[in-house]
C-alpha positions in Angstrom: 120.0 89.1 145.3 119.9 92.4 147.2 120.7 93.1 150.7 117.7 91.2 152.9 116.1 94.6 155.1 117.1 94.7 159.0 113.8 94.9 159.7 110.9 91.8 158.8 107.1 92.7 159.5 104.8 89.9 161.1 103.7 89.3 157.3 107.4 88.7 155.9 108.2 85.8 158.5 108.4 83.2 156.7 110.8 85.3 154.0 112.6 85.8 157.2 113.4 82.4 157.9 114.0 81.2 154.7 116.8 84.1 154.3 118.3 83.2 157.6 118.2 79.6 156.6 120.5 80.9 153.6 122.6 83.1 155.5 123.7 80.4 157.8 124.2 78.0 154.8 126.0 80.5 153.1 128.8 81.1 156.0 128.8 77.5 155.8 129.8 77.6 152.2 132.8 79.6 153.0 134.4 76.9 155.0 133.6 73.9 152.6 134.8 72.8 149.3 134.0 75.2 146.4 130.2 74.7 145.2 129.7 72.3 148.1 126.0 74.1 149.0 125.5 75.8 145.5 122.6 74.2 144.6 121.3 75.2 147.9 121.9 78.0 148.3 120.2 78.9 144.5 117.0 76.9 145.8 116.4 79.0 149.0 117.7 82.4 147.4 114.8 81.2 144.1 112.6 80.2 147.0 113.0 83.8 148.8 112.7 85.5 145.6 109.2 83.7 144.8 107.5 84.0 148.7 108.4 87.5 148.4 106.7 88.3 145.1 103.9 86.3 146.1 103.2 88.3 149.3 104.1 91.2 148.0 101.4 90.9 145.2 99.0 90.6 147.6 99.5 93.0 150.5 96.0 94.6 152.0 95.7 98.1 153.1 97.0 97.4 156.6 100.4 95.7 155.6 100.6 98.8 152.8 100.7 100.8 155.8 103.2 98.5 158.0 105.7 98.6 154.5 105.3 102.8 153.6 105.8 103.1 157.3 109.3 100.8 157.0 112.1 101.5 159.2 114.3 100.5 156.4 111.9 102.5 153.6 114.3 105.3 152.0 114.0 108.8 153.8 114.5 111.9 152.1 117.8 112.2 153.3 118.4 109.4 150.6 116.3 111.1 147.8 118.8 114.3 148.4 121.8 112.3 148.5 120.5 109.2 145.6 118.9 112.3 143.0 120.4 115.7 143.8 123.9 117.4 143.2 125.2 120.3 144.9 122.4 120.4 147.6 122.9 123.4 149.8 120.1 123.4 152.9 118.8 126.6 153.7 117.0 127.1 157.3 114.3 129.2 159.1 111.3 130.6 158.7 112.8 134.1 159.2 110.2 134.5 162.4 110.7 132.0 164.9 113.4 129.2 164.2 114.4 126.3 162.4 112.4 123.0 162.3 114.9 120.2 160.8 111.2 117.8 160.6 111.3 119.6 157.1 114.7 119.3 155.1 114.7 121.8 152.2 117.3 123.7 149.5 119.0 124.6 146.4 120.1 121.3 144.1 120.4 120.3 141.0 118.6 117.2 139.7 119.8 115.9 136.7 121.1 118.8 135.8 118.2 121.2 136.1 118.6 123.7 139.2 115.5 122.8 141.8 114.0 123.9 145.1 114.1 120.8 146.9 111.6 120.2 150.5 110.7 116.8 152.3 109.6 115.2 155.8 112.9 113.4 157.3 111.9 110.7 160.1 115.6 110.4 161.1 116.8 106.7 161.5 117.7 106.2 165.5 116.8 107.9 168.2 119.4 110.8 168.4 118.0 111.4 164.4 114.8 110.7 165.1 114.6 113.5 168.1 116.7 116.3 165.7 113.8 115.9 163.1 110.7 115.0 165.4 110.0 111.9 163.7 108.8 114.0 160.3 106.3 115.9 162.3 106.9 120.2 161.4 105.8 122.2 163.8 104.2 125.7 162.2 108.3 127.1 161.7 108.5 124.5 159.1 105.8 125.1 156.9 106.6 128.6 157.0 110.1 128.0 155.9 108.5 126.0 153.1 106.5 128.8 152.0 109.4 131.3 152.3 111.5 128.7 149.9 108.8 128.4 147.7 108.4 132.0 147.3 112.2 132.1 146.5 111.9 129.4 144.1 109.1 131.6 141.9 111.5 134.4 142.2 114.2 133.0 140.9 111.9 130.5 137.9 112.8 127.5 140.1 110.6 124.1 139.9 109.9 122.6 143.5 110.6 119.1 144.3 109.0 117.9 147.2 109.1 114.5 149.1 106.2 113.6 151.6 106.7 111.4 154.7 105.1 112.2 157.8 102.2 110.6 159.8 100.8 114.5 160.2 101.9 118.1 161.3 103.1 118.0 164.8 99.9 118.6 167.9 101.8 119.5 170.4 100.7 123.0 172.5 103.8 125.0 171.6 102.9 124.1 167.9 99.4 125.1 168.0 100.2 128.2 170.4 102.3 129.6 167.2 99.2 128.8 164.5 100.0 125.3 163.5 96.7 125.6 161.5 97.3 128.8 159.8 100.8 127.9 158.8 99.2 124.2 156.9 97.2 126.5 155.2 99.5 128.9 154.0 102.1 126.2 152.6 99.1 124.5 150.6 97.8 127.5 149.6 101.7 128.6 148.2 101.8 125.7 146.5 98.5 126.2 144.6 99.3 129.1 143.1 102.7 128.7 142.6 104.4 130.1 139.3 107.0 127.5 138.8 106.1 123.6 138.2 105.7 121.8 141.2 106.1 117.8 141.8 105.3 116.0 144.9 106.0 112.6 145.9 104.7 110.5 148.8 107.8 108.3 149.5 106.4 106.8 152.6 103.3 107.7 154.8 101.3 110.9 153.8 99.4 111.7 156.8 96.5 114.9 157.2 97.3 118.5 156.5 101.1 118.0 157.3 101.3 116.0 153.9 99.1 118.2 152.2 100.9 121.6 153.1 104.2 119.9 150.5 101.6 118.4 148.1 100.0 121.3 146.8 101.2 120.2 143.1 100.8 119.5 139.4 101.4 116.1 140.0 101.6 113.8 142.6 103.4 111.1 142.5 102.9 108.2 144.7 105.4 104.8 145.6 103.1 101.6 144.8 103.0 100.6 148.2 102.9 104.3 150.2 99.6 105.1 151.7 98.3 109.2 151.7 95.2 110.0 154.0 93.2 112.4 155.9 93.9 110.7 159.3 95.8 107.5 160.2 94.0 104.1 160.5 94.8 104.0 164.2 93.6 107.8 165.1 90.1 106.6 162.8 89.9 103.5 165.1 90.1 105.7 168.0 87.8 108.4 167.3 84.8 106.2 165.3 85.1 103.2 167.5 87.5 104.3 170.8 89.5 101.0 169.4 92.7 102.0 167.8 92.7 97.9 167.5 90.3 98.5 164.6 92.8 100.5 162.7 93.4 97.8 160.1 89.3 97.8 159.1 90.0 101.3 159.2 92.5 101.2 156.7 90.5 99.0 154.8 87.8 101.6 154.6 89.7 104.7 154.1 90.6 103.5 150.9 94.3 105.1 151.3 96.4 102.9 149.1 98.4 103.8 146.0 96.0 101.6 144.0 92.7 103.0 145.1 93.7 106.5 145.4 94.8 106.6 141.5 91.1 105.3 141.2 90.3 108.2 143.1 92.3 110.7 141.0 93.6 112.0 143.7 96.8 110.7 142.9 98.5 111.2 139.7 101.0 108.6 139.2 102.2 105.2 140.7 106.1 104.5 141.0 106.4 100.7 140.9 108.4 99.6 143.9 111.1 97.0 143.8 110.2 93.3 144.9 109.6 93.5 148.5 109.3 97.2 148.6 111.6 100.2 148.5 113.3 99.0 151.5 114.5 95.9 150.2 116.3 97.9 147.3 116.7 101.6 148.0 118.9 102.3 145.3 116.5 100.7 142.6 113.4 102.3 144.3 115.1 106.2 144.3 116.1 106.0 140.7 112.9 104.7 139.7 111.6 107.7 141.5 114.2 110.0 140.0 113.2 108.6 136.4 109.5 109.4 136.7 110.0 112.8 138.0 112.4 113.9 135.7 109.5 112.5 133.2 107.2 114.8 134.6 109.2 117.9 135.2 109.9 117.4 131.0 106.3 117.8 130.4 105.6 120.7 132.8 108.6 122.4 131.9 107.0 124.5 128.7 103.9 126.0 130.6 103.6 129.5 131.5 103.1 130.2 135.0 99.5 130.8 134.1 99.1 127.5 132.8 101.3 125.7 135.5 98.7 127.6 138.0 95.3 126.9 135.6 96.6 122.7 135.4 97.0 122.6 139.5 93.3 124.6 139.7 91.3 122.2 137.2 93.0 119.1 139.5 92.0 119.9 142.7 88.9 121.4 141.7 87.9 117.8 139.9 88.8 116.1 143.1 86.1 118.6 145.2 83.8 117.7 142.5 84.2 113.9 142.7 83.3 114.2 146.5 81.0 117.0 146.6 
């Protein structure tokens, strides 16, 4: 059985206490005679095993968003280090600075040279401050655009990873053209001459997922979530609630499951039992796997036809919601 997360969520109680039930048995086991608690310790671990599946199968919108928003979900920092060789970051927009909420260089992934780019949330608080909890202020969509550019130039495919809860609203960000620089990224990615994948690992909130998910594909972790606004900011602005988020995420229709319904997404990853975060290592290769499945396909169109595919997909999506 894999490593039980850190972390439980109000719905994953009763998993909780069943695995600390087995933890405490299983100390005990190391004091006893050999096999003393076996049988035991199998019931509770197939016991674990079949509360989890069960509540995983059936997660609503809401506890979709609690798991893509996971403390223990993989970051991007784990994509780089689970799917690419020979990373070497690169930094700055070349006009104002660095912004480390946007993590992006040179790789290799499985072989084939890429432009790699994602949102890193950081893990504690010293991490979480250095990258601004995944929120880019305008420097880091600009050094997105400046890699992507780079990446055409030199016939590299772009690999992007999207986790953030939305571009960064702070003054200072919207003093420097926070809007102008969204639109710029999405727009580089739209008429990009090299294939381009995305993949919402986690939480793909507003314009700041869009501006790395201007794609061929996107790609989307079975229980991620990818919207125009989060539930609780929808709450507050329709009802001044932000207690209503979880109707709101009900009715925004921002699941994996729905959004493939939508055509807006592309693809679903299956997630491990549990979610990513109860197996990151199973949950970054299966992401690695589909990827590389993808970037085989794209791989023999001409930059016309890499920029004609992206076109006829986000023009069908206007269409479906004009």
């Amino acid at each position: 059985m894999s490593t039980p997360p850190r972390h439980y969520l109000d719905f994953e109680r009763p998993i909780a206490e069943i695995e600390t039930k087995l933890d405490e048995l299983s100390k005990l086991s190391e004091t006893a005679e050999p096999g003393a608690f076996e049988a035991e310790i199998d019931a509770l671990r197939s016991r674990a095993d079949r509360f989890r599946r069960d509540v995983y199968a059936r997660l609503d919108p809401w506890q979709k968003t609690q798991v893509a928003r996971h403390p223990d979900r993989p970051h991007f920092t784990d994509f780089l280090a689970g799917l690419i060789e020979d990373f070497v970051e690169l930094r700055g927009d070349r006009v104002f600075g660095d912004d480390q909420a946007i993590v992006a260089g040179l790789g290799r992934f499985r072989g084939v040279p890429v432009m790699v780019m994602g949102h890193e949330k950081g893990r504690d608080t010293e991490t979480r401050l250095k990258h601004n909890f995944g929120m880019a202020r305008p420097e880091g969509y600009r050094k997105a655009v400046r890699l992507m550019d780079m990446a055409e130039q030199f016939n590299l495919p772009v690999l992007t990873f999207v986790d953030t809860a939305g571009a960064y609203p702070g003054v200072g960000a919207e003093e420097r053209g926070q809007g102008e620089a969204i639109a710029r990224s999405t727009e580089r990615g739209l008429v990009l001459g090299t294939p381009m994948i995305a993949t919402i690992t986690g939480e793909g909130g507003s314009g700041g997922a869009l501006a790395l998910a201007g794609a061929n594909k996107v790609l989307i972790l079975e229980h991620s979530i990818y919207s125009v606004i989060s539930p609780e900011a929808g709450s507050s602005i329709l009802f001044r609630d932000r207690g209503q988020a979880a109707h709101m995420a009900r009715a925004m229709r921002i699941t994996a499951q729905e959004l493939i319904g939508l055509k807006i997404i592309d693809r679903i990853i299956t997630e491990p039992t549990g979610g990513a975060h109860a197996d990151a290592e199973a949950a970054i290769k299966a992401v690695g796997d589909v990827v590389e499945e993808e970037l085989k396909a794209l791989s023999s169109l001409t930059p016309d036809q890499l920029r004609k595919q992206r076109a006829e997909r986000f023009y069908a999506i206007g269409r479906s919601f004009g």
